[in-house]
N, C-alpha and C positions, 0 to 999 in steps of 0.2 A: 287330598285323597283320604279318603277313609281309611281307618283301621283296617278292618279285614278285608279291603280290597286288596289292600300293600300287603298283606299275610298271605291272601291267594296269588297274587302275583311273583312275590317270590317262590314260593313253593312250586309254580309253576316253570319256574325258569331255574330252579336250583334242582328238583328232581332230576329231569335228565343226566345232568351235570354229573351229579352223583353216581346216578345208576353206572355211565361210562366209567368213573373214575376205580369205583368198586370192581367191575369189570375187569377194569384191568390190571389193578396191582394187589388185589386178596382174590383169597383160593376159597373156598369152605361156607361158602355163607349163607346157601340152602335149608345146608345142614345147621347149621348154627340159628338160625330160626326158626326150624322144626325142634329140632331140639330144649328150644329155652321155656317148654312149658308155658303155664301161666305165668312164671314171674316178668318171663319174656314179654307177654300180652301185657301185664299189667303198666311194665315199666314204657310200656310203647305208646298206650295211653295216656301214660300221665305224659308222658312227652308232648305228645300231642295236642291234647287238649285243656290240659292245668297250663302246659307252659307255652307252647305258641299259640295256641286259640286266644286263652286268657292272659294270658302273662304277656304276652307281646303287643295282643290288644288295649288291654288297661296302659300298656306305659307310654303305646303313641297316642293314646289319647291326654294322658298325662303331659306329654311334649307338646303336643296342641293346645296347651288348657295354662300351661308355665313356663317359665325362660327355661330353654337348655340348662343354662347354667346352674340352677338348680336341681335340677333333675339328672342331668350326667353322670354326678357322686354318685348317685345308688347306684348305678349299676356296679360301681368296684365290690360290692356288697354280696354279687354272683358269684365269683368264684371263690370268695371267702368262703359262702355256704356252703357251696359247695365240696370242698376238698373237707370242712368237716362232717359235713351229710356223711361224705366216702368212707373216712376214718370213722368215726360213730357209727354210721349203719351196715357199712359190706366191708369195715376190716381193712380196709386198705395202710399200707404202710407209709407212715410220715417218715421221711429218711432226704438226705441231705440235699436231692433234686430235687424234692418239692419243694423244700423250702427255700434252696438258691433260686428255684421260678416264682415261687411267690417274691419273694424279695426282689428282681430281676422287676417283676409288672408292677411292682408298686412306686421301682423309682418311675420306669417310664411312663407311669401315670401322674405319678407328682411333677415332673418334668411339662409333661402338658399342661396339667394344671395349672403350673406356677407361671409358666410365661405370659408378658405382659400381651396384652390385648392390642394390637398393631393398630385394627381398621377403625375403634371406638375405642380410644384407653381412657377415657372421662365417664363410661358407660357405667351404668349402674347396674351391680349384681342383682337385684330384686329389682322388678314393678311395683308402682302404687297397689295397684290394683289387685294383684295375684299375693297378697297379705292379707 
């Protein structure tokens, strides 16, 4: 399947989802979208289309094009950026939950990580080829 098939198809089947879920356990959210100005539009954009248009695109094409297994590690790379993005650009406070959850997703990422390979354990982490 193509990249932005697989982009529009979720989106098509995860909108609803949402809209229900918003629905029905927050209060305010009209208003909180009128409200957010341009920064509000901006950041809605860059959602949009920097990160799921592009950024979602490029990396299933990336998983088309290279073994998972190499490709997987970046993504722990997201929410690293991210919670410094937060802290560096909107202020956000580092304090002791963030960091028991960072610590918390990093074992049970290593955890996946590390375990042996059941269905192919003689597999090779790299292709000839995708070198």
């Amino acid at each position: 399947m193509k990249p932005m098939r697989l982009q529009a198809w979720i989106g098509l089947i995860s909108a609803p989802l949402l809209f229900i879920g918003t629905a029905a356990f927050e209060t305010g959210q009209a208003e909180a979208v009128l409200s957010g100005g341009w920064m509000f539009m901006a950041a809605l954009a860059f959602t949009v289309l920097l990160v799921n248009v592009f950024g979602h695109g490029v990396f299933y094409y990336v998983l088309q094009k290279y073994e998972t297994t190499l490709v997987a590690p970046l993504t722990l790379l997201a929410p690293l950026i991210g919670v410094i993005s937060g802290i560096l650009l909107t202020g956000d406070h580092f304090g002791w939950r963030l960091a028991f959850g960072g610590v918390l997703t990093l074992i049970g990422a290593g955890i996946v990580a590390s375990r042996p390979n059941r269905q192919l354990p003689a597999a090779a982490l790299v292709r000839e080829e995708s070198l």
